[in-house]
CHARMM-style PDB file with segment names, atoms N, HN, CA, C and O in Angstrom:
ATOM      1  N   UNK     1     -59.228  -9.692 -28.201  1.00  0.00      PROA
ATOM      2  CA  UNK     1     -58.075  -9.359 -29.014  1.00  0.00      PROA
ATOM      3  C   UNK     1     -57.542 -10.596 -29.706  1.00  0.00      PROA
ATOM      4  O   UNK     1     -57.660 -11.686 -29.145  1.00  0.00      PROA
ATOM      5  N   UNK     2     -56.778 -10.460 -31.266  1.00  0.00      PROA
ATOM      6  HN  UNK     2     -56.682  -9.575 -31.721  1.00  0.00      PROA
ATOM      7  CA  UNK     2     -56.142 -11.756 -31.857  1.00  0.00      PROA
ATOM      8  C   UNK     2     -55.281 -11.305 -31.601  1.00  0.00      PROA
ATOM      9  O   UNK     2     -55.015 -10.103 -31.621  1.00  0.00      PROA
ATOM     10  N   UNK     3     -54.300 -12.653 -31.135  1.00  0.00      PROA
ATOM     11  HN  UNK     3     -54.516 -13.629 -31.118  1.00  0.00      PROA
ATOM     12  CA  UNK     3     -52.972 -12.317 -31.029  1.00  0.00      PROA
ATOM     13  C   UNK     3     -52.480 -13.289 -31.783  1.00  0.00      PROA
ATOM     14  O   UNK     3     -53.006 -14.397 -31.684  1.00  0.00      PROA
ATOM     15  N   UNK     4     -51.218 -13.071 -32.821  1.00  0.00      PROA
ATOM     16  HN  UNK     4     -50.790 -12.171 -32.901  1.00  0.00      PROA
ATOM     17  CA  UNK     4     -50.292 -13.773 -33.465  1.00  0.00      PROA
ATOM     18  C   UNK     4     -48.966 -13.986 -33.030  1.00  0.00      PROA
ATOM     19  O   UNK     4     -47.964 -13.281 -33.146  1.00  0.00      PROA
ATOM     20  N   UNK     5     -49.138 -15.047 -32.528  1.00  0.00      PROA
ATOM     21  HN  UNK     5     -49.953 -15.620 -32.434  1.00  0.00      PROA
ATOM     22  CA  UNK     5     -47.353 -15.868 -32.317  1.00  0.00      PROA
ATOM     23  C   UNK     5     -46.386 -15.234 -33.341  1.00  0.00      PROA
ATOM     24  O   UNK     5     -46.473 -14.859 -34.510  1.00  0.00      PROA
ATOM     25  N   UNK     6     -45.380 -15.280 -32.344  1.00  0.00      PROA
ATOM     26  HN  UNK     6     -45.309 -15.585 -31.394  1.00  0.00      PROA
ATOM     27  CA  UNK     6     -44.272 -15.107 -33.307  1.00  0.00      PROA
ATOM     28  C   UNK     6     -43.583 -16.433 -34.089  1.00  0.00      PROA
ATOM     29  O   UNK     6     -43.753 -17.547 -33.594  1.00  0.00      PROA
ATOM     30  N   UNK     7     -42.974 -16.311 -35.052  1.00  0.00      PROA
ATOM     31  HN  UNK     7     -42.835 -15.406 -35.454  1.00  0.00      PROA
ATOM     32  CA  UNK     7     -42.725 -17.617 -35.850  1.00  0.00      PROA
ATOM     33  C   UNK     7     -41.533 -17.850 -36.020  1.00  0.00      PROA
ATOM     34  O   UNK     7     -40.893 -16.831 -35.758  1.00  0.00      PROA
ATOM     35  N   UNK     8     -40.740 -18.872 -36.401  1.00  0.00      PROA
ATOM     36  HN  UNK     8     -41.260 -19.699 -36.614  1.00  0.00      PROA
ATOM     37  CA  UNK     8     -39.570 -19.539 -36.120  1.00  0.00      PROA
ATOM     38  C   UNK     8     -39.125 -18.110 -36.722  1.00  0.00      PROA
ATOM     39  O   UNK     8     -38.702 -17.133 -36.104  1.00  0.00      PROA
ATOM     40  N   UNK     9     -39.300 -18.238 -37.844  1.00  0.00      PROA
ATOM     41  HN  UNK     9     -39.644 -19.032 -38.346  1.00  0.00      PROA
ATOM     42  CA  UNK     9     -38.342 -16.922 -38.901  1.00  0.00      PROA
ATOM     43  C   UNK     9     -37.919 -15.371 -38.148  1.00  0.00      PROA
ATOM     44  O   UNK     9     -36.865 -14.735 -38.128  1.00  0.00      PROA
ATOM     45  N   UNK    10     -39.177 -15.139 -37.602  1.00  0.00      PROA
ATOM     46  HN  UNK    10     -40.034 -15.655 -37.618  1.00  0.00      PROA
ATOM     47  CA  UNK    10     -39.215 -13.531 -36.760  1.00  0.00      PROA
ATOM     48  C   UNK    10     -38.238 -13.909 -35.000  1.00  0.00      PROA
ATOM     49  O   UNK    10     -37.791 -13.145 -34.144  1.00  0.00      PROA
ATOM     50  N   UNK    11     -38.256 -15.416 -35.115  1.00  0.00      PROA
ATOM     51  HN  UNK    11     -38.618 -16.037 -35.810  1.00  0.00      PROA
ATOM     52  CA  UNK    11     -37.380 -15.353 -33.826  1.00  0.00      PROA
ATOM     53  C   UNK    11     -36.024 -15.467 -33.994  1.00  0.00      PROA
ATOM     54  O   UNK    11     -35.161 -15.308 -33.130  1.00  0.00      PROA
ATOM     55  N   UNK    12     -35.848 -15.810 -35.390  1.00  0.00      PROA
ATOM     56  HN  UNK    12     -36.549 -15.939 -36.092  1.00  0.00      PROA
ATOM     57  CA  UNK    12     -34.300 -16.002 -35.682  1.00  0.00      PROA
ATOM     58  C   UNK    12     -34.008 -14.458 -36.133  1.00  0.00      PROA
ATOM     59  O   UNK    12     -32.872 -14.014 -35.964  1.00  0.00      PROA
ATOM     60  N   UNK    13     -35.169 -13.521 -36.787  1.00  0.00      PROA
ATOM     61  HN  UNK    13     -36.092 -13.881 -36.924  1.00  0.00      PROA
ATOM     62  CA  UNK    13     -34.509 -11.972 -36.748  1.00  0.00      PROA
ATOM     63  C   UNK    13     -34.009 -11.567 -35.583  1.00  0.00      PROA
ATOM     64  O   UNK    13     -32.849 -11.195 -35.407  1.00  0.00      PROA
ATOM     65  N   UNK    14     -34.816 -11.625 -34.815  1.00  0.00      PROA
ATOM     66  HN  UNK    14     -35.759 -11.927 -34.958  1.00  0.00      PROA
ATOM     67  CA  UNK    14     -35.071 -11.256 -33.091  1.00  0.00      PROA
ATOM     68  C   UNK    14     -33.492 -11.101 -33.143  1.00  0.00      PROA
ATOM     69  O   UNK    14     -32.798 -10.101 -33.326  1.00  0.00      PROA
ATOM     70  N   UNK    15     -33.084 -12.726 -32.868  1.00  0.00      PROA
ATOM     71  HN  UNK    15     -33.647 -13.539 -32.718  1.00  0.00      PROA
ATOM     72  CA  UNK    15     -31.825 -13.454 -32.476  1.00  0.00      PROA
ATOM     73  C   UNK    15     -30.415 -12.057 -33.336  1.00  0.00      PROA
ATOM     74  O   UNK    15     -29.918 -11.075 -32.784  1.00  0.00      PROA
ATOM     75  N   UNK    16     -30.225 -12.487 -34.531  1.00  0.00      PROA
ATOM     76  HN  UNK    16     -30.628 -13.285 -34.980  1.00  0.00      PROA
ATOM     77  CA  UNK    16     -29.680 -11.881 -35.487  1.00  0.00      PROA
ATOM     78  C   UNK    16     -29.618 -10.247 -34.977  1.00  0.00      PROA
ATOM     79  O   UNK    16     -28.543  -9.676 -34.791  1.00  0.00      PROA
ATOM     80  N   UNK    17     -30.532  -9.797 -34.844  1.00  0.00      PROA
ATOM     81  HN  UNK    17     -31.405 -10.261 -34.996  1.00  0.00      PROA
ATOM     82  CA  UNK    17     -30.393  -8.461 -34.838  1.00  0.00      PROA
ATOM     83  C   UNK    17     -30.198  -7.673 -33.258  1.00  0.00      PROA
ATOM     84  O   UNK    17     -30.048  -6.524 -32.844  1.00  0.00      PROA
ATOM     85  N   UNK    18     -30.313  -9.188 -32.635  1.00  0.00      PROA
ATOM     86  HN  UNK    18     -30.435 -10.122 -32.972  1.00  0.00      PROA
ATOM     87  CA  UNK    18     -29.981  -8.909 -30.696  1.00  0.00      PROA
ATOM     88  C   UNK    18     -28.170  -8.788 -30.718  1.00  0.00      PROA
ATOM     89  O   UNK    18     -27.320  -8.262 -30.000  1.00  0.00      PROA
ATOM     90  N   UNK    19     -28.183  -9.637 -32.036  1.00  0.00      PROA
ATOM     91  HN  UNK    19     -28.873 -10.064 -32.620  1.00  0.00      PROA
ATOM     92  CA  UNK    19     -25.907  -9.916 -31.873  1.00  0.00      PROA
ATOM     93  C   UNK    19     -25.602  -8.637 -32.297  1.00  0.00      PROA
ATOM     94  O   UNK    19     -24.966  -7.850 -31.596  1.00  0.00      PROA
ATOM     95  N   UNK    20     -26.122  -8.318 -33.680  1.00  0.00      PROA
ATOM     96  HN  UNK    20     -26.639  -8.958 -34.249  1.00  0.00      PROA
ATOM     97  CA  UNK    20     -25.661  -7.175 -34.229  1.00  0.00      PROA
ATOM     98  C   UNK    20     -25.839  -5.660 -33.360  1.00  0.00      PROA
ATOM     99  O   UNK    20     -25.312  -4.673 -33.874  1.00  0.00      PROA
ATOM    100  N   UNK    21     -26.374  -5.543 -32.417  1.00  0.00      PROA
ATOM    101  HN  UNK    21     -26.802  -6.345 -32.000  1.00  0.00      PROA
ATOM    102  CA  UNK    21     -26.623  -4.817 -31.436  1.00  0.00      PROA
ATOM    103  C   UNK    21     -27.772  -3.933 -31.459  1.00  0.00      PROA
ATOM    104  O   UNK    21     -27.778  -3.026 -30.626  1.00  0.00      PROA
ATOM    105  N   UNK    22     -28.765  -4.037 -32.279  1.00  0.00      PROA
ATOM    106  HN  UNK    22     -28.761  -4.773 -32.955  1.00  0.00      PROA
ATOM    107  CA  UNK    22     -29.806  -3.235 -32.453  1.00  0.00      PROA
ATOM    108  C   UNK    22     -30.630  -3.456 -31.079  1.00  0.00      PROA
ATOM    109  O   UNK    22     -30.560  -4.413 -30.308  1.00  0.00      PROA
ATOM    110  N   UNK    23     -31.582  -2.071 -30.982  1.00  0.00      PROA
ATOM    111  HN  UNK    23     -31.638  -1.294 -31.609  1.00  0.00      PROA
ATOM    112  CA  UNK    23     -32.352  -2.294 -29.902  1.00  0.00      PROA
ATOM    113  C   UNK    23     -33.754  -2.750 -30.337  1.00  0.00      PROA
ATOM    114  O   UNK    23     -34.358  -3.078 -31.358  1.00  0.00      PROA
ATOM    115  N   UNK    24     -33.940  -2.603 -29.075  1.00  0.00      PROA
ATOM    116  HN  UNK    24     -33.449  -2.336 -28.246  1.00  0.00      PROA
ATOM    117  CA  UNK    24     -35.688  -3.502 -29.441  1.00  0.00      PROA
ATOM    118  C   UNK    24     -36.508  -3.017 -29.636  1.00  0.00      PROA
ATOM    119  O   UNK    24     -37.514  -3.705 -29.803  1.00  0.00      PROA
ATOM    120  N   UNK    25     -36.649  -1.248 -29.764  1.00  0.00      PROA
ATOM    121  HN  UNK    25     -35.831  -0.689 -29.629  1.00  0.00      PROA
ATOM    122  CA  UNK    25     -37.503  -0.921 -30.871  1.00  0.00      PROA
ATOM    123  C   UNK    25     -37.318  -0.650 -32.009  1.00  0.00      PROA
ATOM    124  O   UNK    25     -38.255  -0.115 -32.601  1.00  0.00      PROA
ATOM    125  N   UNK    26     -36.005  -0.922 -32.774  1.00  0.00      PROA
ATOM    126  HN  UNK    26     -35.243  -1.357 -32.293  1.00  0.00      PROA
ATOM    127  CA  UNK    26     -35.820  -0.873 -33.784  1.00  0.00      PROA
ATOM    128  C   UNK    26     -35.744  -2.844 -34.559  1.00  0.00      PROA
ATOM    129  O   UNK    26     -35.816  -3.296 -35.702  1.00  0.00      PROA
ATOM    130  N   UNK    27     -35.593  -3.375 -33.381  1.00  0.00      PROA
ATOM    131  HN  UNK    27     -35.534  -3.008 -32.453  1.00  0.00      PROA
ATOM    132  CA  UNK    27     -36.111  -4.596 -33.941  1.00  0.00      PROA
ATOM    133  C   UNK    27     -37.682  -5.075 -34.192  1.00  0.00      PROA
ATOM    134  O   UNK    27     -38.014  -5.929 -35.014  1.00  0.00      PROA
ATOM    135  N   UNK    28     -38.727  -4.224 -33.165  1.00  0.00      PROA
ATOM    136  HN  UNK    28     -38.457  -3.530 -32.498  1.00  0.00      PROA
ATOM    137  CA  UNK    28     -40.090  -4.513 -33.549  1.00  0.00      PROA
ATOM    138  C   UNK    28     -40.340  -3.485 -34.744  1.00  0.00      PROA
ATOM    139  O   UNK    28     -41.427  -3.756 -35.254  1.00  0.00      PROA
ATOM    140  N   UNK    29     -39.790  -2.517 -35.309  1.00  0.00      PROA
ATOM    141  HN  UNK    29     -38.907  -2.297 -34.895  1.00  0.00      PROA
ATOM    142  CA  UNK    29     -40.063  -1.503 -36.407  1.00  0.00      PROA
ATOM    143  C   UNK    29     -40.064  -2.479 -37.987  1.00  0.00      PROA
ATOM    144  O   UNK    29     -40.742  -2.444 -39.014  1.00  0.00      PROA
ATOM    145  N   UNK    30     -38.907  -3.313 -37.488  1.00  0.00      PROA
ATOM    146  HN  UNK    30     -38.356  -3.342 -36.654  1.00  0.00      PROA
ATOM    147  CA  UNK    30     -38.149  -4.497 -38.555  1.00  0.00      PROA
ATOM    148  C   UNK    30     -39.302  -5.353 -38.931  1.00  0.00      PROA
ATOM    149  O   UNK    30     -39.799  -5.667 -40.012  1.00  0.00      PROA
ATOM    150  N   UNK    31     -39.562  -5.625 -37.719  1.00  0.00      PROA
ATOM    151  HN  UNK    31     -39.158  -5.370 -36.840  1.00  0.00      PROA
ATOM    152  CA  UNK    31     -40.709  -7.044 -37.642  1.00  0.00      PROA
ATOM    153  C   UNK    31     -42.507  -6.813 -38.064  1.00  0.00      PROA
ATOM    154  O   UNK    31     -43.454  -7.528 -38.391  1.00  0.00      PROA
ATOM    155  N   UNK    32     -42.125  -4.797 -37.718  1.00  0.00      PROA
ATOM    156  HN  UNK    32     -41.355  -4.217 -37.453  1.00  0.00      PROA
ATOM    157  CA  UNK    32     -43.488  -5.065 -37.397  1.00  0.00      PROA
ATOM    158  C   UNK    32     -44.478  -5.014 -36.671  1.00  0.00      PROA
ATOM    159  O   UNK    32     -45.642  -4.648 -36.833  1.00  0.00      PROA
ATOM    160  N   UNK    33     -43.861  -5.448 -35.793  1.00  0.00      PROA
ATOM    161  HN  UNK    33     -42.915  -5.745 -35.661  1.00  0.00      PROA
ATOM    162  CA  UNK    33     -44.340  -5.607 -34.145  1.00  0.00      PROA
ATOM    163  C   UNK    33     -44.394  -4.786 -32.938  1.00  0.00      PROA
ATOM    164  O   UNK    33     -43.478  -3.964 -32.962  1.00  0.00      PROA
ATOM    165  N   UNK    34     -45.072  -4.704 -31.962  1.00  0.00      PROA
ATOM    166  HN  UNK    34     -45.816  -5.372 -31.943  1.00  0.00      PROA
ATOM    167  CA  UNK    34     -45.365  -3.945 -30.930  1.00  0.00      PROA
ATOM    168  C   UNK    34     -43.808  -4.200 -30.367  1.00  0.00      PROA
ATOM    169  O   UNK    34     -43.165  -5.243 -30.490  1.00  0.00      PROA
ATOM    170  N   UNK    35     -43.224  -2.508 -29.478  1.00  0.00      PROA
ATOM    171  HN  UNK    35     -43.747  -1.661 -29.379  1.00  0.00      PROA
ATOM    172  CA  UNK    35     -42.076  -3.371 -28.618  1.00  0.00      PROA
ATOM    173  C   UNK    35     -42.361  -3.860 -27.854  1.00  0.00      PROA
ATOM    174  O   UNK    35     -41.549  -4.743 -27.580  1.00  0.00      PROA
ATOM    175  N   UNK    36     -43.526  -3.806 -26.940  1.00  0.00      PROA
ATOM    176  HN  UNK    36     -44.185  -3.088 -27.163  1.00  0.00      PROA
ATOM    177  CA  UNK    36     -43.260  -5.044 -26.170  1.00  0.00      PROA
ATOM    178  C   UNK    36     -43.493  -6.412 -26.289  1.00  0.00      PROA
ATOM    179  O   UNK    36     -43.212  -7.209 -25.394  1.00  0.00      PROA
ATOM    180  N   UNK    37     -44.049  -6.750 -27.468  1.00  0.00      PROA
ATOM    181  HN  UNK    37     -44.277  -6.103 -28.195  1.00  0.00      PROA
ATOM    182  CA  UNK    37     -43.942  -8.329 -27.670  1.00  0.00      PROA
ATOM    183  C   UNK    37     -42.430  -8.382 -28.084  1.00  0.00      PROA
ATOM    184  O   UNK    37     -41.935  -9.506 -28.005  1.00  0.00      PROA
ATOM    185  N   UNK    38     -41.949  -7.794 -28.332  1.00  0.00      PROA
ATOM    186  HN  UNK    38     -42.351  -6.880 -28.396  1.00  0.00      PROA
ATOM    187  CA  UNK    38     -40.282  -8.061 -29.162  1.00  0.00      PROA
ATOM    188  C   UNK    38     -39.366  -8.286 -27.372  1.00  0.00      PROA
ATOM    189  O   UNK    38     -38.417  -9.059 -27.240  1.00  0.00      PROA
ATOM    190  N   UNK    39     -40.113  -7.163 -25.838  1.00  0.00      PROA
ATOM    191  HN  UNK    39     -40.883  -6.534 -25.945  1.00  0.00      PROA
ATOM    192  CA  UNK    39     -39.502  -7.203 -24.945  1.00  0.00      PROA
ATOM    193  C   UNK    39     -39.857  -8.582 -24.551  1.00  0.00      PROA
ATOM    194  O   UNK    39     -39.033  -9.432 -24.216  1.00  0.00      PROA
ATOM    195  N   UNK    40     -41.384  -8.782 -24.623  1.00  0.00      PROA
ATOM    196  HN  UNK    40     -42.054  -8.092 -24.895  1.00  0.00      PROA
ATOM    197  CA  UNK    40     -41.362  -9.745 -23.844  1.00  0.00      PROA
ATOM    198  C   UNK    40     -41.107 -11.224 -24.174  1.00  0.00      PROA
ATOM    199  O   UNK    40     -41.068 -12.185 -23.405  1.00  0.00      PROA
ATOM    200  N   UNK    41     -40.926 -11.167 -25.662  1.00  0.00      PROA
ATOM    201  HN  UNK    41     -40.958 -10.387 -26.287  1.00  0.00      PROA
ATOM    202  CA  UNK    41     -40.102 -12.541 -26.250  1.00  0.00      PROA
ATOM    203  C   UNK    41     -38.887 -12.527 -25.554  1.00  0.00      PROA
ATOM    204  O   UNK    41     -38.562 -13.515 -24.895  1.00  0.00      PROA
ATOM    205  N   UNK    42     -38.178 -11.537 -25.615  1.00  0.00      PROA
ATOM    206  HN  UNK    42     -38.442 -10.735 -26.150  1.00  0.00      PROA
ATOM    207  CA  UNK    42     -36.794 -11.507 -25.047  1.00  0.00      PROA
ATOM    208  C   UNK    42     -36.762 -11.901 -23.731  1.00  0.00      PROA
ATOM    209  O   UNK    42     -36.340 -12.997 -23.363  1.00  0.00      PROA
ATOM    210  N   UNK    43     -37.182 -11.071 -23.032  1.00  0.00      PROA
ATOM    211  HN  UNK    43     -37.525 -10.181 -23.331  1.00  0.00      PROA
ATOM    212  CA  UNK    43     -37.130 -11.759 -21.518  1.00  0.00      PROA
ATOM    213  C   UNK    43     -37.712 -12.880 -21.086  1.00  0.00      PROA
ATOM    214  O   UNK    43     -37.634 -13.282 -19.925  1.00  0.00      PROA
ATOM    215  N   UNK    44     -38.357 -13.471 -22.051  1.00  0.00      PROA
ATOM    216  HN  UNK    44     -38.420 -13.145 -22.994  1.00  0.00      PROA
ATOM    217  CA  UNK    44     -39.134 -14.906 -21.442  1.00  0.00      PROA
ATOM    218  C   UNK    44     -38.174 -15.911 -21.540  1.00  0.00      PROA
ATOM    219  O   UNK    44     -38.173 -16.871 -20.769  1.00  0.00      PROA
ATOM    220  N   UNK    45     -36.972 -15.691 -22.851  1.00  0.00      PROA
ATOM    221  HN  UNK    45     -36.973 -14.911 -23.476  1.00  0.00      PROA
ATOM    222  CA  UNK    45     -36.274 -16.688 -23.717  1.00  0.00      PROA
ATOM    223  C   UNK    45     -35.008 -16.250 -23.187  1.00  0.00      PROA
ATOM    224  O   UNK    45     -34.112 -16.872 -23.757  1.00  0.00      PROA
ATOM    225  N   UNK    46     -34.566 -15.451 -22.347  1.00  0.00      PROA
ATOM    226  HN  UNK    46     -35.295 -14.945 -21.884  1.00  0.00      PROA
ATOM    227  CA  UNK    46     -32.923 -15.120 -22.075  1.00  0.00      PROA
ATOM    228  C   UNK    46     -32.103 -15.523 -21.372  1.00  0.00      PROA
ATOM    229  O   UNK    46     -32.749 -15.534 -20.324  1.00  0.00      PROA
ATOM    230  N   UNK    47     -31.334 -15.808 -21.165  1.00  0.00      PROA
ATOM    231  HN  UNK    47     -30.809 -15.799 -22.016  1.00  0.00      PROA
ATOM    232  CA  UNK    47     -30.296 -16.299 -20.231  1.00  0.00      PROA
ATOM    233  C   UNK    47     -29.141 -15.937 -20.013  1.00  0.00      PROA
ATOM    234  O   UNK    47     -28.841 -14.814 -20.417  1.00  0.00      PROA
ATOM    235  N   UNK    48     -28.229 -16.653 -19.394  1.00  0.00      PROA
ATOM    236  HN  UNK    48     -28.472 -17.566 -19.066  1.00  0.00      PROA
ATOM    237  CA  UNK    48     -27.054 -15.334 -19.477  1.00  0.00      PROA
ATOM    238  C   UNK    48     -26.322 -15.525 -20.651  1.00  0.00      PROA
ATOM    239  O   UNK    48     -25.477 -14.655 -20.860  1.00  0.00      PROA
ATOM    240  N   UNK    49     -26.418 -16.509 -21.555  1.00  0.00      PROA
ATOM    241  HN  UNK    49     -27.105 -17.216 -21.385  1.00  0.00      PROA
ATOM    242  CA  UNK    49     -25.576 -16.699 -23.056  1.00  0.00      PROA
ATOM    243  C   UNK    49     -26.502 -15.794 -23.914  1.00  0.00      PROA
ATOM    244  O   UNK    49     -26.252 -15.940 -25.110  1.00  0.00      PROA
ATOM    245  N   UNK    50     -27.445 -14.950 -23.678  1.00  0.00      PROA
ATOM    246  HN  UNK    50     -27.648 -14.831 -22.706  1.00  0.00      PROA
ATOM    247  CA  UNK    50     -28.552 -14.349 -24.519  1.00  0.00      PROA
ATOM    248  C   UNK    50     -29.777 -15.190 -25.215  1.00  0.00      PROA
ATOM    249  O   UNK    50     -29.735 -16.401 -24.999  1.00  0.00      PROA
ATOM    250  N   UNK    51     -30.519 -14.865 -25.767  1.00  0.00      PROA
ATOM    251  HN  UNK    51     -30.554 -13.881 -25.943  1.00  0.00      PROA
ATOM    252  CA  UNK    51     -31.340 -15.045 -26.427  1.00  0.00      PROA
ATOM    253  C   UNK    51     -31.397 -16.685 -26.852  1.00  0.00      PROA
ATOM    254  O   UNK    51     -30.402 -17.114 -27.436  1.00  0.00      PROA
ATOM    255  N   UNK    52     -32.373 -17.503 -26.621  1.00  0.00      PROA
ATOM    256  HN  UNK    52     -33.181 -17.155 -26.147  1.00  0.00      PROA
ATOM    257  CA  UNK    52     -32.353 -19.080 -27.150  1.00  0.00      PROA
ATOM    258  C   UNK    52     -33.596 -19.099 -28.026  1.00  0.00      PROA
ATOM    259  O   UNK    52     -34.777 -19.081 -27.681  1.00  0.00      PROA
ATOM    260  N   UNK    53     -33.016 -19.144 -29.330  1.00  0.00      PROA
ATOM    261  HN  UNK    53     -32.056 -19.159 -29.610  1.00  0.00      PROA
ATOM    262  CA  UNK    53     -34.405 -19.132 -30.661  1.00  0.00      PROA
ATOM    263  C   UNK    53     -35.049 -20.515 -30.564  1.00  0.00      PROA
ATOM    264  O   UNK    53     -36.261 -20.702 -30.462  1.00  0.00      PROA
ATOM    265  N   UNK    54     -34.222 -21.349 -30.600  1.00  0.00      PROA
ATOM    266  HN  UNK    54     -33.237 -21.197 -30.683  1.00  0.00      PROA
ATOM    267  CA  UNK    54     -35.035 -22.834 -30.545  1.00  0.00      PROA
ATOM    268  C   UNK    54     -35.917 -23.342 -29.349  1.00  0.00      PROA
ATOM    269  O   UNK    54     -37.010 -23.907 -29.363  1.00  0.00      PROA
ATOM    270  N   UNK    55     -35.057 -22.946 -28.251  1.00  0.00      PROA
ATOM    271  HN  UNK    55     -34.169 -22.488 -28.240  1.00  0.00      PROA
ATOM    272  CA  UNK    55     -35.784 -23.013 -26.793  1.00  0.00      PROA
ATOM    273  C   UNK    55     -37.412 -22.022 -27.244  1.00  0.00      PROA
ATOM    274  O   UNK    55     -38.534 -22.497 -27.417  1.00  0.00      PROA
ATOM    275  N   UNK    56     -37.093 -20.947 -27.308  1.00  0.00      PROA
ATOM    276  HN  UNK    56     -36.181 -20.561 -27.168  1.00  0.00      PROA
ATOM    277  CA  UNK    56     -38.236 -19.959 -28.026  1.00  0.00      PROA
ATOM    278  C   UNK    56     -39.594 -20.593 -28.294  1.00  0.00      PROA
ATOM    279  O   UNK    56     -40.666 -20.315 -27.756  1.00  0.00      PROA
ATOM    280  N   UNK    57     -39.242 -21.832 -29.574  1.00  0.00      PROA
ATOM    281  HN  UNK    57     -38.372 -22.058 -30.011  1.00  0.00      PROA
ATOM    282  CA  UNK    57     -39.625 -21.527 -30.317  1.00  0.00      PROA
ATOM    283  C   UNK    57     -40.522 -23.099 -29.604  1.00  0.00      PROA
ATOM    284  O   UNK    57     -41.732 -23.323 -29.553  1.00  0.00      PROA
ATOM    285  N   UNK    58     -39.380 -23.933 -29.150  1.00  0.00      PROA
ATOM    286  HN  UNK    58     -38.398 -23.750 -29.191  1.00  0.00      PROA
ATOM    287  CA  UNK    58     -40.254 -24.888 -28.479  1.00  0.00      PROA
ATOM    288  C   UNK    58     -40.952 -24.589 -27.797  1.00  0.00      PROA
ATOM    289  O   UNK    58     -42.064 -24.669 -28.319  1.00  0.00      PROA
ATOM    290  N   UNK    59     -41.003 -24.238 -26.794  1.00  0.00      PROA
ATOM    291  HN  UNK    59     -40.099 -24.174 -26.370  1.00  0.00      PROA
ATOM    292  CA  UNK    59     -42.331 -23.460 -25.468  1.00  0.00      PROA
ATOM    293  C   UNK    59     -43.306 -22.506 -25.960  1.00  0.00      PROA
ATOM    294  O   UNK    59     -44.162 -22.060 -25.197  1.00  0.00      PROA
ATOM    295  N   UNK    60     -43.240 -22.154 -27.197  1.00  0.00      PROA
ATOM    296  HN  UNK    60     -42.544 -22.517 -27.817  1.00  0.00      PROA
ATOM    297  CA  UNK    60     -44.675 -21.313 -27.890  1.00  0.00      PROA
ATOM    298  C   UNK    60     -45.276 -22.438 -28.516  1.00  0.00      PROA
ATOM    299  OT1 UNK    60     -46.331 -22.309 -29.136  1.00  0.00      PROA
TER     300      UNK     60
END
């Protein structure tokens, strides 16, 4: 299988559309993307302040 990273830009949607309260299959519909790469970006990168795009984006 190819798999494509997600990229700074699709992690700052991620981010953006986690505040505005959308869920996460309507954020992978946005992107594109399978939900569970949209879940499992999220839960790899979360904490209790939510979502860290830069942290994200360093460790990929």
């Amino acid at each position: 299988m190819n798999y494509i990273h997600l990229n700074l830009e699709e992690r700052y949607q991620i981010y953006t559309l986690l505040r505005e309260g959308f869920y996460k299959r309507h954020i992978a519909w946005r992107l594109n993307r399978s939900p569970s790469t949209i879940s499992r970006e999220i839960h790899r990168n979360r904490a209790k302040n939510g979502y860290f795009v830069k942290h994200a984006n360093k460790i990929a």
